[in-house]
DOFI-149462 format. One record per residue (C-alpha): x, y, z. Coordinates in steps of 0.1 Angstrom, whole numbers, padded with zeros to 4 digits, always signed. Layout:
BEGIN
XYZ
...
// end
This chain:
BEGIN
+0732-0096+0335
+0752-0071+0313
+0725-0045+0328
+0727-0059+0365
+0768-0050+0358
+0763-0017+0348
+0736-0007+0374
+0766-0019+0401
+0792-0004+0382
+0775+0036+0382
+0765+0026+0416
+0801+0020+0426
+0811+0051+0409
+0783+0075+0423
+0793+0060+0455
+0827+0068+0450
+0822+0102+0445
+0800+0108+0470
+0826+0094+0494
+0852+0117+0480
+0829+0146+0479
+0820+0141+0515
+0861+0137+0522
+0865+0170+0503
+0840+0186+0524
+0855+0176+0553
+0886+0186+0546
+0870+0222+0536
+0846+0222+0569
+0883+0218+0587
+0894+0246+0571
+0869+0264+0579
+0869+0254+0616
+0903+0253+0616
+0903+0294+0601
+0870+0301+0627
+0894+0292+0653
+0922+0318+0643
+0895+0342+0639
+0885+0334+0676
+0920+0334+0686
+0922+0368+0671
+0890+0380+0684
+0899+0372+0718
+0940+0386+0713
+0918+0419+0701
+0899+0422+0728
+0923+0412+0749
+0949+0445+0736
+0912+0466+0737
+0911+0463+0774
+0946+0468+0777
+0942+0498+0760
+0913+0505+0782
+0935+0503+0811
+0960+0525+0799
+0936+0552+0789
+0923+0545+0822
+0954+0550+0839
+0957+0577+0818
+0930+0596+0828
+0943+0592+0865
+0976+0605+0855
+0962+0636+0835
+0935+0639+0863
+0968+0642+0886
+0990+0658+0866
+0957+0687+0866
+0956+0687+0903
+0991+0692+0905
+0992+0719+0878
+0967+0738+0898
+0982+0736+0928
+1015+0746+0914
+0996+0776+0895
+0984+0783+0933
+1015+0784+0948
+1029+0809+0914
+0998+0832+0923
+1007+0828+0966
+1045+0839+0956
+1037+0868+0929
+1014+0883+0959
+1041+0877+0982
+1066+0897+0956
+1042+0925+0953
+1045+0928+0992
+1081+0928+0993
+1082+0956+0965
+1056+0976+0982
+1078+0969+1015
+1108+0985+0997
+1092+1011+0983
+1075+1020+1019
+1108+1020+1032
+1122+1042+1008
+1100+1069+1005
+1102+1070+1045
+1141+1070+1040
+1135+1096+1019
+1116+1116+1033
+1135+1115+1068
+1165+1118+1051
+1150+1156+1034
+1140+1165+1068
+1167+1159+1090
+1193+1172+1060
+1173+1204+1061
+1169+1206+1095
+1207+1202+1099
+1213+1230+1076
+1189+1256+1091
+1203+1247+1123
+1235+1256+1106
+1225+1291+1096
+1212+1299+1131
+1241+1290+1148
+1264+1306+1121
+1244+1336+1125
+1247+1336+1162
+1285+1334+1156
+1290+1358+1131
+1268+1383+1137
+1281+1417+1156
+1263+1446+1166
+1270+1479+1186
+1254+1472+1219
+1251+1505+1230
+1234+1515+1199
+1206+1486+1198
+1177+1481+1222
+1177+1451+1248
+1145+1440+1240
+1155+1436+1202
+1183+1418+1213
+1162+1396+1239
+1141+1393+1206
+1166+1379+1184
+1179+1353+1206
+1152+1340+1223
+1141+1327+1186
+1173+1321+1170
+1170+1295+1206
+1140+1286+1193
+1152+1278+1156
+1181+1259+1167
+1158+1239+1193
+1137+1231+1172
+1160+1223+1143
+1177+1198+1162
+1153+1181+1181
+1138+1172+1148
+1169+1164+1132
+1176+1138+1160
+1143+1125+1155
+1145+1117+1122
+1175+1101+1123
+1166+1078+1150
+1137+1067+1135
+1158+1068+1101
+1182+1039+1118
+1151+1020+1128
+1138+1016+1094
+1165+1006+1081
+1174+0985+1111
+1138+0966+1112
+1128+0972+1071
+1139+0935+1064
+1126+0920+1088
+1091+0920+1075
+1100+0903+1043
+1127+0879+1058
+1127+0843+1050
+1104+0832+1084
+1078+0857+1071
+1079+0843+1032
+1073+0807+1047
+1042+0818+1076
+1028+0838+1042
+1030+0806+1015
+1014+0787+1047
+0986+0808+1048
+0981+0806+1014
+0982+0768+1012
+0953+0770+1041
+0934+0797+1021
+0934+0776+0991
+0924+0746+1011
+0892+0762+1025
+0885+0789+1000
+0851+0798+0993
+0834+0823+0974
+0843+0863+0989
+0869+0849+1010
+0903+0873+1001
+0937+0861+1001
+0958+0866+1032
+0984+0894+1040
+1011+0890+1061
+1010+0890+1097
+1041+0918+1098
+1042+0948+1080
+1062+0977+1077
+1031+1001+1068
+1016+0990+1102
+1052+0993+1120
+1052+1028+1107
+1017+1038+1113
+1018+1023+1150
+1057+1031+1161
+1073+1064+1138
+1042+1080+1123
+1031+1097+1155
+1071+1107+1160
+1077+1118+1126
+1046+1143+1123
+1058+1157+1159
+1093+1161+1138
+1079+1177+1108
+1058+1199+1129
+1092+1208+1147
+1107+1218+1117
+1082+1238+1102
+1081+1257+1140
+1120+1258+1133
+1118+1270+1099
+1091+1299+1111
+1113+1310+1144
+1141+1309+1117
+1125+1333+1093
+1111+1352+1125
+1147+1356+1140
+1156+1375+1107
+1135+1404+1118
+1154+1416+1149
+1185+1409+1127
+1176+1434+1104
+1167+1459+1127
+1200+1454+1147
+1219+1454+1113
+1203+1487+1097
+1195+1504+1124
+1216+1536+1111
+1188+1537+1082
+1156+1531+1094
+1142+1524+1055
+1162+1501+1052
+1153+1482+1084
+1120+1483+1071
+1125+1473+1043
+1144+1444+1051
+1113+1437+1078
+1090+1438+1050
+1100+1415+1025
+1109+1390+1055
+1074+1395+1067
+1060+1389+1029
+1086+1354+1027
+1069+1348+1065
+1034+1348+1049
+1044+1330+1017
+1058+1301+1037
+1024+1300+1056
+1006+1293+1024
+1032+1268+1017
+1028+1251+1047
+0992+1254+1049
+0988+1238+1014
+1015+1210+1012
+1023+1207+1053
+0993+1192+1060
+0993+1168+1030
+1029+1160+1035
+1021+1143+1075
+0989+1132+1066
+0989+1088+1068
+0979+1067+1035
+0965+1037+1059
+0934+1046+1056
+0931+1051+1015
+0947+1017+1018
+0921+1001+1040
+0887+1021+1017
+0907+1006+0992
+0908+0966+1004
+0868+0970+1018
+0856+0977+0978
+0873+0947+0965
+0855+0917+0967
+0869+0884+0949
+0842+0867+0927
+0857+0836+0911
+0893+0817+0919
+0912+0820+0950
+0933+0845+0937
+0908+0865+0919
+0908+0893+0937
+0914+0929+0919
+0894+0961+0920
+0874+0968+0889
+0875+0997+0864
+0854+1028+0875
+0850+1017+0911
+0873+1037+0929
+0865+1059+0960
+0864+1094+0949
+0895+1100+0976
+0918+1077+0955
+0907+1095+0921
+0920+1127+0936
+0951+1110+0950
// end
């Protein structure tokens, strides 16, 4: 009986336990659920940030892919408007040196016409002492000198005006916008060998097709002018010394000498003075052939045509 009691009694109490053992592990297996649950929460909130953050980046990617694209194009349109620059400066210093250049002519010019005519004016002789035909001599080319002078003074002036008048308008704003247009196309279409444009207008080819013919014609006047000038000094020196014939000859000598002198002169520095630079230009643009970017397009080191090298 007393044994029968005690069996029920440790069976009550193991049974006890074991039902608060099983409540405790219940409770803990909540927990546990209960903590597996935040970590799925979590999980998903993770991955939930990871592909927003995939999305951004995404979107970044697009943004840097644009912000590329537009970086390149504005690098395109830097390049198209530095090339445009180096056309206006070589347009100003085309006009310029042709400014120049007319200016020294027709200011010479001027003056030799000047001394002719001053000359003319001032000079006396006995006429009953001097042959006709030096005298015939001495004006026909004092004629001649002031002619000559003055046609190519004119000339240059005129065309002087018209530089100056048209210079601008090869670099005006209409030109800048039809060269940054043919830019944008070139970029569009480039390929590999294909150069960069140039401008439809230029003042090299307004020169070369309009004044150059004119302006050689004008220098070649003057240089006529400057030899009837030096000629006319010969009869002038006769007529002038006639009383003492050394002198005369003389004074005909070393104006024969200057007469030679000049001829060297003009043979040497004439010819290289009316002579046209198109055609360096265009030997030049034939040897440069672009290899890479749009705008890579320069001429390399030790390639130059032997004509430039001496130029």
């Amino acid at each position: 009986m007393e044994s029968s009691s005690a069996m029920d009694m440790g069976q009550m109490l193991l049974t006890a336990f074991d039902t608060s053992m099983s409540k405790y592990w219940r409770e803990e297996d909540r927990r546990w659920r209960a903590e597996d649950r935040t970590w799925r929460e979590d999980d998903l909130n993770y991955r939930e940030e990871e592909r927003q953050w995939r999305v951004q980046e995404q979107f970044m990617r697009e943004a840097e892919i644009k912000w590329r694209l537009e970086d390149m194009e504005q690098r395109h349109i830097d390049n198209a408007r530095y090339l445009w620059t180096r056309f206006v400066e070589k347009n100003r210093r085309d006009v310029e040196e042709k400014s120049e250049q007319l200016k020294a002519i027709s200011n010479l010019a001027a003056l030799f016409a000047g001394f002719a005519v001053v000359t003319l004016t001032q000079f006396t002789f006995q006429q009953n002492e001097v042959s006709i035909i030096w005298i015939a001599f001495y004006g026909v080319f004092t004629a001649i000198a002031v002619g000559l002078m003055t046609i190519a003074m004119v000339t240059c002036t005129l065309i002087l005006g018209s530089i100056l008048k048209n210079g601008k308008s090869y670099v005006n704003e209409v030109a800048e916008e039809d060269f940054m247009f043919k830019c944008h196309t070139f970029v569009e279409s480039y390929q590999i060998g294909h150069r960069p444009p140039f401008p439809r207008r230029t003042f090299e080819n307004f020169w070369d097709i309009r004044c150059e013919d004119d302006w050689r014609r004008a220098f070649q006047m003057y240089a006529l002018g400057v030899l009837s000038f030096l000629v006319s000094l010969i009869p002038i020196g006769w007529i002038k010394f006639y009383y003492s014939p050394v002198t005369a000859f003389l004074f005909i000598g070393v104006i024969v000498v200057s007469i030679i002198v000049w001829l060297l002169v003009q043979y040497f520095w004439g010819g290289y003075l009316s002579s046209g630079s198109s055609k360096k230009n265009e030997v030049l643009g034939e040897s440069v052939q672009p290899v890479g970017l749009p705008f890579d397009w320069h001429l390399a080191p030790g390639v130059l045509p032997s004509q430039q090298r001496q130029s």
